[in-house]
N, C-alpha and C positions, 0 to 999 in steps of 0.2 A: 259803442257796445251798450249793449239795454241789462239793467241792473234792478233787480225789484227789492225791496224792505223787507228786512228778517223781520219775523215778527214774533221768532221767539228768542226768550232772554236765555234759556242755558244753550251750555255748550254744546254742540255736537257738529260733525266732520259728513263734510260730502265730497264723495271721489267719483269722479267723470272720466272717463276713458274716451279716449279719442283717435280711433287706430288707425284712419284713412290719412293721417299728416305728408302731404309734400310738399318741398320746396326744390328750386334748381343752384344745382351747384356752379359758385358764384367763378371755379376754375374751366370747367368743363361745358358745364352747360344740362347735366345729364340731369336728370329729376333723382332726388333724393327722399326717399320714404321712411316714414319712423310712426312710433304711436306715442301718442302722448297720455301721460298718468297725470291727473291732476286731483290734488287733495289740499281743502282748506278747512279751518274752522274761520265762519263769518261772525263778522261784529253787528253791522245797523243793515248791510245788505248783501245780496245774495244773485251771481250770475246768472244771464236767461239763458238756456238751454241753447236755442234756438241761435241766439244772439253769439253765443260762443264758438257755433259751428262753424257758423257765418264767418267770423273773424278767420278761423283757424284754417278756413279752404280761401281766405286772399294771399296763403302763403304759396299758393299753388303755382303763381306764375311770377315768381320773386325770385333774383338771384340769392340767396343768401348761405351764410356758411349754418351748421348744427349748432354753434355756439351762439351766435346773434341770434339766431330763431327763437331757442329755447330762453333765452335772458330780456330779449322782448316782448316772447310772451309773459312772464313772469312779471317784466313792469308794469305790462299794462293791466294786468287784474289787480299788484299791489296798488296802482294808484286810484283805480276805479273803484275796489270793493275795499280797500285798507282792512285786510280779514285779521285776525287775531292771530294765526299761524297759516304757513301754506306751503306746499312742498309740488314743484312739479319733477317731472322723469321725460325726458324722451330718449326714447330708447329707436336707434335707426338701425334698418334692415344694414346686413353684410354687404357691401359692395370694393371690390377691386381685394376683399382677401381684409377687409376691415371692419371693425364692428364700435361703433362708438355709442356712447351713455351718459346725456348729459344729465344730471340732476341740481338743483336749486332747494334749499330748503332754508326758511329763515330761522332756524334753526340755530343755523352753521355759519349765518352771515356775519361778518364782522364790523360792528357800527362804531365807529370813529367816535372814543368820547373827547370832551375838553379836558386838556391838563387841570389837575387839581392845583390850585395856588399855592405857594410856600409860605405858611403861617410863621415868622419866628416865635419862638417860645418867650411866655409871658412869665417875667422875674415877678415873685411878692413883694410887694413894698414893705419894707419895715417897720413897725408899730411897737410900741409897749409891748402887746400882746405876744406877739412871734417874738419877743425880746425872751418871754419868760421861758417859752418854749425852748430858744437854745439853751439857757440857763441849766434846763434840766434833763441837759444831754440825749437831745433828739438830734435831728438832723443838724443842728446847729455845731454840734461835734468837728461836723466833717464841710460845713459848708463856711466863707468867709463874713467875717462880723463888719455889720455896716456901724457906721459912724453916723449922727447925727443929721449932719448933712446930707447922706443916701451914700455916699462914696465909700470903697472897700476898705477895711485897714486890716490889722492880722490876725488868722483863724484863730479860733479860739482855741482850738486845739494847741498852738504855737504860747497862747498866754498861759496854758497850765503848764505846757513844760519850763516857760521860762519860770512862772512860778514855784516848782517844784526844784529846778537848779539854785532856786535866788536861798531857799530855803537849806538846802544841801551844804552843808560844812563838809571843807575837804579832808580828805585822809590824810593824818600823819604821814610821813613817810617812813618807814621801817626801816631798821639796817640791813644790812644785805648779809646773806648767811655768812658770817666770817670764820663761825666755828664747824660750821659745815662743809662737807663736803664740794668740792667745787668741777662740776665738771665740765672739760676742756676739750676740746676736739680738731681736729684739721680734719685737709682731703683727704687721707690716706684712710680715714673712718673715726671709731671713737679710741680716746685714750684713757687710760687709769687717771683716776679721780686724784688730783695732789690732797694730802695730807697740812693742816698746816703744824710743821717744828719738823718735819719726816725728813731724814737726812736720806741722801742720795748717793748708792755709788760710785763713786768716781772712776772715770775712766780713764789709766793712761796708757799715753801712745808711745809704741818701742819708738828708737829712734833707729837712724840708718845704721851708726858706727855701731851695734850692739847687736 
């Protein structure tokens, strides 16, 4: 296919229509008719008119299906003209009660990228300097305090409270309300609060002979 040099630098789109397209059908045999739309913006070069026509009537006597057709021609301009964008359509006449439409746009294409690598994440080494920074309750708060050597020992968080307990005097113990009320309960729900010196009614039981 004959391809001539853009030879201007901005962008602009040219659409070619091609409505004479047949190929035979690769089941049948019967000719299959369609028109083809084609629209690119070109990068360094630009298809020959001529050249293109040429191409598109050697589908004439090709078994092929509507999907090969159209995706063949698509590679072969992508590879020959590498355009900046390009979009083709063939749209094929009704036959047997069917109306098919293939279109291609690189647009839409989906290019396979490389997995991105798994970076693991980069610890700070510990210095004087990020020493002062936990010191003055930055992140050092919450993160674990390195030792000398680089190896973890215990947050700091953990050394203030132990500092804070070590400082802590324990509470007396108090007596327990003796003079107070005292209240007693079972399952049956709550009961009256015992007094303490409150004498108690006694209860007696008749007996059988009486």
């Amino acid at each position: 296919m004959e391809i001539w040099e853009n030879k201007h630098e901005r962008d602009y789109k040219i659409k070619i229509t091609l409505p004479e397209f047949c190929c035979l059908c690769p089941r049948s045999g019967y000719p299959d008719f369609a028109t083809i739309y084609l629209e690119y913006v070109p990068a360094k070069f630009v298809v020959e008119l001529k050249a293109i026509k040429l191409y598109i009537n050697s589908f004439m006597t090709r078994n092929i299906s509507h999907e090969d057709s159209i995706n063949e021609i698509y590679g072969v301009l992508e590879r020959k003209l590498a355009p900046k964008w390009m979009k083709i359509t063939g749209d094929f006449n009704p036959r047997g009660n069917v109306h098919t439409v293939i279109e291609i746009c690189s647009d839409e294409i989906i290019k396979k990228t490389q997995e991105q690598s798994f970076e693991a994440p980069k610890f700070e080494k510990f210095t004087r300097d990020n020493e002062r920074s936990f010191d003055r309750g930055g992140y050092g708060a919450r993160e674990s305090k390195f030792s000398k050597d680089g190896s973890r020992g215990k947050s700091f968080g953990a050394d203030k409270r132990d500092a804070k307990t070590a400082d802590r005097k324990p509470r007396a113990s108090k007596d327990k309300f003796d003079d107070k009320p005292r209240r007693t309960g079972n399952k049956d729900g709550f009961k009256k609060p015992e007094f303490a010196g409150e004498k108690r009614a006694r209860v007696v039981k008749k007996s059988d002979d009486k």
